[in-house]
FIPA-102954 format. One record per atom (N, C-alpha, C, O): residue in three letters; x, y, z. Coordinates in steps of 0.1 Angstrom, whole numbers, padded with zeros to 4 digits, always signed. Each point is the difference from the previous one (the first is absolute). Example, Ala and Ser with C-alpha at 12.3 -4.5 7.8 and 13.67 -1.06 7.14 Angstrom:
2
ALA+0132-0057+0078;ALA-0009+0012+0000;ALA+0009+0012+0000;ALA+0010+0000+0007;SER-0014+0011-0014;SER+0009+0011+0000;SER-0008+0011+0008;SER+0005+0011+0001;
***
This chain:
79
UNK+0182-0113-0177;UNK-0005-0006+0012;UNK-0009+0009+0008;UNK+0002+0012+0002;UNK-0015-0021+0002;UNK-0006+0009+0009;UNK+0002+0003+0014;UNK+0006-0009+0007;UNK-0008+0020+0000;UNK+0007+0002+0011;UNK-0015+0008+0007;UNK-0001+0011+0004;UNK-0007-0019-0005;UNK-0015-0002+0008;UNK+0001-0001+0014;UNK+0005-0010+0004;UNK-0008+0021+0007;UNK-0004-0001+0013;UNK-0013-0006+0007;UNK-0011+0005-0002;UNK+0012-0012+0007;UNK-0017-0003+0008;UNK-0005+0006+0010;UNK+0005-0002+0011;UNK-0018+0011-0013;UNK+0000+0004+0013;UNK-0011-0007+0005;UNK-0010-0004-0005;UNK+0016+0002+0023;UNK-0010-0003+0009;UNK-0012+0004+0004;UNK+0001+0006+0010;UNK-0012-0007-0013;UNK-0012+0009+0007;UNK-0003-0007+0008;UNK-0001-0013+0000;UNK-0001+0020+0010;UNK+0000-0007+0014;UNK-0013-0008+0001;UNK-0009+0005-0006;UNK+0006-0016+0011;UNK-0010-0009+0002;UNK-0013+0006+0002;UNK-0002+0007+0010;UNK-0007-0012-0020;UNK-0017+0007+0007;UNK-0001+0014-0014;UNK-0010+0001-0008;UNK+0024+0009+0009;UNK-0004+0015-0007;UNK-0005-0007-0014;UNK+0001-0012-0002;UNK-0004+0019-0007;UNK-0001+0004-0016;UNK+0008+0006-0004;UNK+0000+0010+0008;UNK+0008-0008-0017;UNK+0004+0011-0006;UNK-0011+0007-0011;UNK-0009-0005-0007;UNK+0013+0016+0009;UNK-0017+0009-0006;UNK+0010+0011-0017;UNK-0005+0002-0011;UNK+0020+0002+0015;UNK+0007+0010-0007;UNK+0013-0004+0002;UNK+0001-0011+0006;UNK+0011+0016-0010;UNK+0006-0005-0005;UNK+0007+0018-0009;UNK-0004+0005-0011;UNK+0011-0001+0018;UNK+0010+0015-0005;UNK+0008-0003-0001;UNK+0007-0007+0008;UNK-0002+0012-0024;UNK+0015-0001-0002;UNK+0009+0011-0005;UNK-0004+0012+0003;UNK+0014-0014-0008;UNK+0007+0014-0003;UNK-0004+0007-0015;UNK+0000+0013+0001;UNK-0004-0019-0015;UNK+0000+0004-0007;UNK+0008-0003-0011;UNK-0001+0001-0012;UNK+0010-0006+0020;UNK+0011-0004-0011;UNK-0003-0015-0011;UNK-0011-0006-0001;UNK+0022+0004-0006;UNK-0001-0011-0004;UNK-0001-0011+0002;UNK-0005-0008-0007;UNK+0011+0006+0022;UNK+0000-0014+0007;UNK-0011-0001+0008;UNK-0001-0011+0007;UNK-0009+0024-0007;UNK-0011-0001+0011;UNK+0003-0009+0011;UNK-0003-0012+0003;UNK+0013+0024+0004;UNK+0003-0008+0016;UNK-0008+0004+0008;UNK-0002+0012+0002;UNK-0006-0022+0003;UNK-0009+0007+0012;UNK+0005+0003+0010;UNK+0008-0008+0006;UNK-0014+0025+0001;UNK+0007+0006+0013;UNK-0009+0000+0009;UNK+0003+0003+0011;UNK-0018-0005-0017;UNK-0010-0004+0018;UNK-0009-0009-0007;UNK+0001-0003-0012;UNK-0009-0004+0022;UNK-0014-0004-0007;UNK-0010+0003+0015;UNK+0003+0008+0009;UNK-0018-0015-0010;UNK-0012+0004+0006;UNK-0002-0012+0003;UNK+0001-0008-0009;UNK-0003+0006+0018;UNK-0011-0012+0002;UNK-0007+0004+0007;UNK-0001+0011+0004;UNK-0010-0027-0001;UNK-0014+0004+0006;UNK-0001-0011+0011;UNK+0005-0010-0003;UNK-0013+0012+0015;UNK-0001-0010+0005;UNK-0009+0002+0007;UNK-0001+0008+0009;UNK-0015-0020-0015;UNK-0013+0001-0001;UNK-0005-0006+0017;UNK+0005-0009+0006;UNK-0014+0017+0000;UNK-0004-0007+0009;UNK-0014-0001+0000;UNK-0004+0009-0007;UNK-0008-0018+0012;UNK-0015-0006-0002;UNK-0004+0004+0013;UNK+0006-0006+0009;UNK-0015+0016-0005;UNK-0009+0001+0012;UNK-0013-0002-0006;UNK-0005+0008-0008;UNK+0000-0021+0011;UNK-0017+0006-0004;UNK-0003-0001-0015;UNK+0006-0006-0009;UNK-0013+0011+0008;UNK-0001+0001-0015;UNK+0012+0013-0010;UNK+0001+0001-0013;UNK+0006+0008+0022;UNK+0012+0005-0002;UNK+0013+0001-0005;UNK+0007-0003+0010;UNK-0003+0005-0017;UNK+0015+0001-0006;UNK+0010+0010+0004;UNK+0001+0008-0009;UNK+0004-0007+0014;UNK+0011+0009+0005;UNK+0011-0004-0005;UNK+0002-0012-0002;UNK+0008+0024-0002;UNK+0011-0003-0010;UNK+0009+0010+0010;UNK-0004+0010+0005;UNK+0015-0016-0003;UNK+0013+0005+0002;UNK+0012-0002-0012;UNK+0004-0010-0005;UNK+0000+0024+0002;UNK+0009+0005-0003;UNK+0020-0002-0002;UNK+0006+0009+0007;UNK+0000-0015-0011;UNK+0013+0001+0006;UNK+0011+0005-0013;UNK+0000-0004-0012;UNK+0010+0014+0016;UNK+0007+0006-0012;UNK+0011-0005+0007;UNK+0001+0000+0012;UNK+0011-0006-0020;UNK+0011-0006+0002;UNK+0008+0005-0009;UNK-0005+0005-0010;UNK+0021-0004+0011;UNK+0008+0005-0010;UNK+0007-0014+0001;UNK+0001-0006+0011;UNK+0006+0002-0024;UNK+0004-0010-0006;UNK+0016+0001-0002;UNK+0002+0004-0011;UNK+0009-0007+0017;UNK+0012+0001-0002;UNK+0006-0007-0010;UNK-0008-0004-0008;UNK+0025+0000+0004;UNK+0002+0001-0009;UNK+0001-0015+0001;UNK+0006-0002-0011;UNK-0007-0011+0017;UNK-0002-0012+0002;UNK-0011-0005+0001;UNK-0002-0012+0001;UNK-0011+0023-0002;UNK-0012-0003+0003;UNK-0008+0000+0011;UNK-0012-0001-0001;UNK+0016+0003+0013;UNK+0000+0004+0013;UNK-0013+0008+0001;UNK-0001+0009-0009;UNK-0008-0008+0019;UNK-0009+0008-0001;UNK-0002+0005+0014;UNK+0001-0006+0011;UNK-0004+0019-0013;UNK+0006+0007+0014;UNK-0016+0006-0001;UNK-0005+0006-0009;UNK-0001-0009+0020;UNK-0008+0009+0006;UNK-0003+0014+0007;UNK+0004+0003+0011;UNK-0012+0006-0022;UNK+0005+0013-0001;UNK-0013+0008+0009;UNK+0001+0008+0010;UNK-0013-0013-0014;UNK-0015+0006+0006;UNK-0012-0008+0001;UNK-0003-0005-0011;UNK-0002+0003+0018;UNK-0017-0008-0004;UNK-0010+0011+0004;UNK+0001+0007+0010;UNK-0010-0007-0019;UNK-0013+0010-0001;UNK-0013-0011-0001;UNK+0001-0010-0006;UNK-0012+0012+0012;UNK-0012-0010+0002;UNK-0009+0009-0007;UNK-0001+0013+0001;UNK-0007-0021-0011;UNK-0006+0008-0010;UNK+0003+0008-0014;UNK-0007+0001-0010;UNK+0017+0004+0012;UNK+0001+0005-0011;UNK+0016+0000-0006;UNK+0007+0004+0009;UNK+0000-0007-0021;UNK+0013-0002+0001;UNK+0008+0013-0008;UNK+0007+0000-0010;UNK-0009+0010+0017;UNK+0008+0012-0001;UNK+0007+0001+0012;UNK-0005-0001+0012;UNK+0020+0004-0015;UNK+0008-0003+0009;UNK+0011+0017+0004;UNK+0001+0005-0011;UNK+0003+0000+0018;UNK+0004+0009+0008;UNK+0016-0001-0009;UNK+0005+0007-0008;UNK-0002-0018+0015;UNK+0018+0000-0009;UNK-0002+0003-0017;UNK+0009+0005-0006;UNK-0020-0008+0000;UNK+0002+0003-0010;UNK-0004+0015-0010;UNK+0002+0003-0012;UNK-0010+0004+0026;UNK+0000+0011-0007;UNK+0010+0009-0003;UNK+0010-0005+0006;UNK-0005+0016-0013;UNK+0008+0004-0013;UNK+0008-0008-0009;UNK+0008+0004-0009;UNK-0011-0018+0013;UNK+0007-0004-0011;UNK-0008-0003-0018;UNK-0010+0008-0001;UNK+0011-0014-0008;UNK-0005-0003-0009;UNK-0008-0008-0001;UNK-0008+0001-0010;UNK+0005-0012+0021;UNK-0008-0008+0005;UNK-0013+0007+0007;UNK-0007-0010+0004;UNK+0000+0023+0000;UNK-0008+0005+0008;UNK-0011-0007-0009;UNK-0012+0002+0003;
***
């Protein structure tokens, strides 16, 4: 039996990534999204890194504008 979580991405974002552990079951422990805004002839992208609980729950960890390198994630394996 599958034992498939759904996660919510919040209304409007993209999901861009998608980090998991490695293992066999590839449990995901964060993902990225994006959430695009139009000025003008402009694109502006916001950033958002969330970590993913074990129900699927998505906790908001950082948002970065422009570029999606994120602060919580440096020393980990994810940099």
């Amino acid at each position: 039996m599958n034992d498939f979580k759904k996660l919510a991405i919040p209304k409007k974002e993209r999901l861009e990534v998608q980090l998991t552990d490695g293992t066999e079951e590839h449990n995901i422990l964060y993902i990225i999204t994006s959430l695009a805004t139009i000025k003008g002839a402009e694109i502006f992208k916001n950033f958002r890194l969330y970590s993913v609980g074990s129900a699927g729950e998505l906790n908001l960890l950082e948002k970065r504008d422009g570029d999606p390198y994120f602060d919580k994630l440096k020393g980990t394996e994810y940099e």
